[in-house]
Z-matrix of the N, CA and C atoms (Angstrom, degrees):
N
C 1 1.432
C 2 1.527 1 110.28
N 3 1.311 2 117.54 1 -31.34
C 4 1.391 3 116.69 2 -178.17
C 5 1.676 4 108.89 3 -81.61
N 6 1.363 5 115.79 4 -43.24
C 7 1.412 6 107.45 5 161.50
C 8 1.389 7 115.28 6 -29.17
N 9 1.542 8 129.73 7 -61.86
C 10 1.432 9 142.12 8 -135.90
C 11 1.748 10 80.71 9 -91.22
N 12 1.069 11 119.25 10 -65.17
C 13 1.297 12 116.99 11 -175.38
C 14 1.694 13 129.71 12 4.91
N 15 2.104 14 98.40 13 -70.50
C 16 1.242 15 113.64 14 155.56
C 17 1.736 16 84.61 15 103.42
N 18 0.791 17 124.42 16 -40.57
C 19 2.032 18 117.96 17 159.31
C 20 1.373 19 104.57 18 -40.13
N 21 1.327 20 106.00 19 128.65
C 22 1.326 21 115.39 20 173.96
C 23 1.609 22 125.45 21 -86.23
N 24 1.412 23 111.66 22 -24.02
C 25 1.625 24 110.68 23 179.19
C 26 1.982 25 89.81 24 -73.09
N 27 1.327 26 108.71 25 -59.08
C 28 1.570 27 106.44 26 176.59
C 29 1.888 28 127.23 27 -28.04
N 30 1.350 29 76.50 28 -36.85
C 31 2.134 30 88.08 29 177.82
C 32 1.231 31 114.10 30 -87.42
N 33 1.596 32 123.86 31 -30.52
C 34 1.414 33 137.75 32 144.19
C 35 1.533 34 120.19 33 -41.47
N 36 1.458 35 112.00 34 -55.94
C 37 1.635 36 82.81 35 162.27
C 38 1.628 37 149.00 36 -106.24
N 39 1.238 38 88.56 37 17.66
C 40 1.294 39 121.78 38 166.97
C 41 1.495 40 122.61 39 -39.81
N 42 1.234 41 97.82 40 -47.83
C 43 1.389 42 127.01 41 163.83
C 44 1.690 43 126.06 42 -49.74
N 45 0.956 44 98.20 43 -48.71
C 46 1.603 45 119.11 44 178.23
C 47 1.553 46 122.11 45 -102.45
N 48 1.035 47 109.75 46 29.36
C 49 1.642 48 125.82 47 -162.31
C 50 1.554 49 81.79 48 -95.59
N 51 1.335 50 142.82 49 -98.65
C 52 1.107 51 133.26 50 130.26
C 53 1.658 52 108.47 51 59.98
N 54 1.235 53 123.11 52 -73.21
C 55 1.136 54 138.00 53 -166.20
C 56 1.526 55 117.13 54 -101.17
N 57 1.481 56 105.29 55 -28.74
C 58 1.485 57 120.75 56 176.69
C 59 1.921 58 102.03 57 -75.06
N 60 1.039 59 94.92 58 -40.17
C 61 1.536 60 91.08 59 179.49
C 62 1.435 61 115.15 60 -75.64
N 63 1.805 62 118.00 61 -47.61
C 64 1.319 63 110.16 62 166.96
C 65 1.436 64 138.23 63 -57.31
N 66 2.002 65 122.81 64 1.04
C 67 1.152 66 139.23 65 174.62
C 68 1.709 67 105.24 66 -105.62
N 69 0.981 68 130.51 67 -26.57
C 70 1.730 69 142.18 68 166.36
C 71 1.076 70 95.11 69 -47.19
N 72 2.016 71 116.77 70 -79.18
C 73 1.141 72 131.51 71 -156.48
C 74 1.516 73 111.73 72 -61.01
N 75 1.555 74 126.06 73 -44.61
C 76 1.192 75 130.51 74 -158.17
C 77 1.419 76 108.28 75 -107.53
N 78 1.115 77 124.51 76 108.51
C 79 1.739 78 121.81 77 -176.67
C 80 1.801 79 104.75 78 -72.11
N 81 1.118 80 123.48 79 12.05
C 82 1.546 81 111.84 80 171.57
C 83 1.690 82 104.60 81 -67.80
N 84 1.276 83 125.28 82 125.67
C 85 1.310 84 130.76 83 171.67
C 86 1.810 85 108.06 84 -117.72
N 87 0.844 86 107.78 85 -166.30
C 88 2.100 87 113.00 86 179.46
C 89 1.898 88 75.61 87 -92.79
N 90 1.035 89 157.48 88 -56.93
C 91 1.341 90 137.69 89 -140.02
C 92 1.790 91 95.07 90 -71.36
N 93 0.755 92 96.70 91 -51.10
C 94 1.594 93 111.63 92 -179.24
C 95 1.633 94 124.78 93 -63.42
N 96 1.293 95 105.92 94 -21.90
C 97 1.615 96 118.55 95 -172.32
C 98 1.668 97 92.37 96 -100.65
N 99 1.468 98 117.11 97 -43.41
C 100 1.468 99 105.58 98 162.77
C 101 1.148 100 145.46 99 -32.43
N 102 1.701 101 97.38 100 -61.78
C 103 1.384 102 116.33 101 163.88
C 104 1.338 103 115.64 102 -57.88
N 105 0.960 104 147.40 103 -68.17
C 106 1.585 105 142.80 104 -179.34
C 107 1.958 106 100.73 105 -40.63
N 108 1.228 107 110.76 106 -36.91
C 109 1.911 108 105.89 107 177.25
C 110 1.575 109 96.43 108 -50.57
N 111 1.273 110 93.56 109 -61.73
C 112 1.577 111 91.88 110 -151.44
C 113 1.581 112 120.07 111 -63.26
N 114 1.568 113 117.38 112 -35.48
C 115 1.136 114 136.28 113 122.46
C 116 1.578 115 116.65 114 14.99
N 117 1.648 116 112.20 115 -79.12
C 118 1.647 117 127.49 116 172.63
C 119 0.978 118 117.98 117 -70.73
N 120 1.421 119 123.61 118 -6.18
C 121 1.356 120 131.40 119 -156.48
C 122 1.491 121 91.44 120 -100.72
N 123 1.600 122 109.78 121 -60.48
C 124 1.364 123 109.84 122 177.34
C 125 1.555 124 125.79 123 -38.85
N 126 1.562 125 113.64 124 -50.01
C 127 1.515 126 134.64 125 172.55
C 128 0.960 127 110.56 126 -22.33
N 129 1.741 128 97.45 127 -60.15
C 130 1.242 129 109.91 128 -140.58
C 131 1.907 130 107.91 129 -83.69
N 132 1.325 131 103.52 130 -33.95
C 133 1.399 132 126.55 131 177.22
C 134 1.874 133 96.35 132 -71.25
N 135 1.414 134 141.90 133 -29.82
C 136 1.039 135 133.01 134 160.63
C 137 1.764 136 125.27 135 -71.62
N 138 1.183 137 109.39 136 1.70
C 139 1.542 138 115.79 137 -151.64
C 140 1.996 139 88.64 138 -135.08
N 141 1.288 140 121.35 139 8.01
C 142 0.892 141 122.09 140 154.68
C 143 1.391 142 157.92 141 -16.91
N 144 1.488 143 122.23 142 66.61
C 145 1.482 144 117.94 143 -140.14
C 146 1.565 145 101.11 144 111.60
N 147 1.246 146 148.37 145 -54.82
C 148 1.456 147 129.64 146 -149.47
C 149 1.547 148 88.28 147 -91.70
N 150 1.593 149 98.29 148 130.20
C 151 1.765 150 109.04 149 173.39
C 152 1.420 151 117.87 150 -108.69
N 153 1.423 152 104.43 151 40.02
C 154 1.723 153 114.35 152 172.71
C 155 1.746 154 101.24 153 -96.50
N 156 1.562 155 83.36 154 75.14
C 157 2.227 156 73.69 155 155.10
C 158 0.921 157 134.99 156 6.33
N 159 1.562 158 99.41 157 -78.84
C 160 1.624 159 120.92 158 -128.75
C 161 1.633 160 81.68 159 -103.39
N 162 0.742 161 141.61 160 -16.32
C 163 2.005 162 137.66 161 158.51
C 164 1.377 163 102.67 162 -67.81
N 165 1.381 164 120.09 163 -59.73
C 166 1.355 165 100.45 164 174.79
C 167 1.591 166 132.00 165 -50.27
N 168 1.205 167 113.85 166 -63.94
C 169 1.713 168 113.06 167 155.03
C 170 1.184 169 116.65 168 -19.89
N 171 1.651 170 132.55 169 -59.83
C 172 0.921 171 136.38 170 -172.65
C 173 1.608 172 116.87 171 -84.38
N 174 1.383 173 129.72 172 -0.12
C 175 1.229 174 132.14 173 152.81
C 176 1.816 175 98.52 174 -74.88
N 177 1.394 176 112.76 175 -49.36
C 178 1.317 177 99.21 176 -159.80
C 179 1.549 178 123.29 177 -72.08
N 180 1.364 179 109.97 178 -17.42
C 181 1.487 180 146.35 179 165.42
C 182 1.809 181 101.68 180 -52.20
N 183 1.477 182 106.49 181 -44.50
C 184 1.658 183 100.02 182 -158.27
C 185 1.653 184 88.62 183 -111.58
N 186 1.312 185 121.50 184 14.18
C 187 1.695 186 124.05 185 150.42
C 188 1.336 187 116.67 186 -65.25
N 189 1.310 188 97.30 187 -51.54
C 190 1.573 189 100.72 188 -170.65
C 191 1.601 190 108.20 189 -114.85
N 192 0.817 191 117.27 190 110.26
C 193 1.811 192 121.08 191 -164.62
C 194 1.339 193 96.21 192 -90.49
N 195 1.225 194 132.59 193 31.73
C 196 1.819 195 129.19 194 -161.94
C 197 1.771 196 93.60 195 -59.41
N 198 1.413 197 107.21 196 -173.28
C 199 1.660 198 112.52 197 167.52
C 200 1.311 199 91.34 198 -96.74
N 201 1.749 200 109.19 199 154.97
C 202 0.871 201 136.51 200 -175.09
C 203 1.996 202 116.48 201 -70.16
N 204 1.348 203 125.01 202 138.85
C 205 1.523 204 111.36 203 -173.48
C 206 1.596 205 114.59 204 -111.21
């Protein structure tokens, strides 16, 4: 519809609709994606020395209990 329109800021964001909806829908922001770094960072700096992977993953897994995507 914004194509047909023939307004040009309208066909401009047309483009980015796309993205406007995937930031509405999804509350992940940089404040939030930060926090979860630093988060792993901590883990990982506590978990120091142990070279079992798959525990680590699974500590970092049972940090964040989000729903599954």
């Amino acid at each position: 519809m914004a194509e047909e329109s023939g307004i040009p800021a309208q066909r401009r964001c047309a483009h980015y609709l796309e993205g406007i909806v995937s930031s509405a829908s999804d509350r992940l922001n940089t404040r939030v994606l930060e926090g979860m770094h630093n988060k792993i960072k901590v883990l990982k700096r506590m978990r120091y020395g142990d070279r079992d992977k798959a525990c680590f993953f699974l500590k970092i897994k049972d940090t964040f209990p989000g729903k599954a995507r």
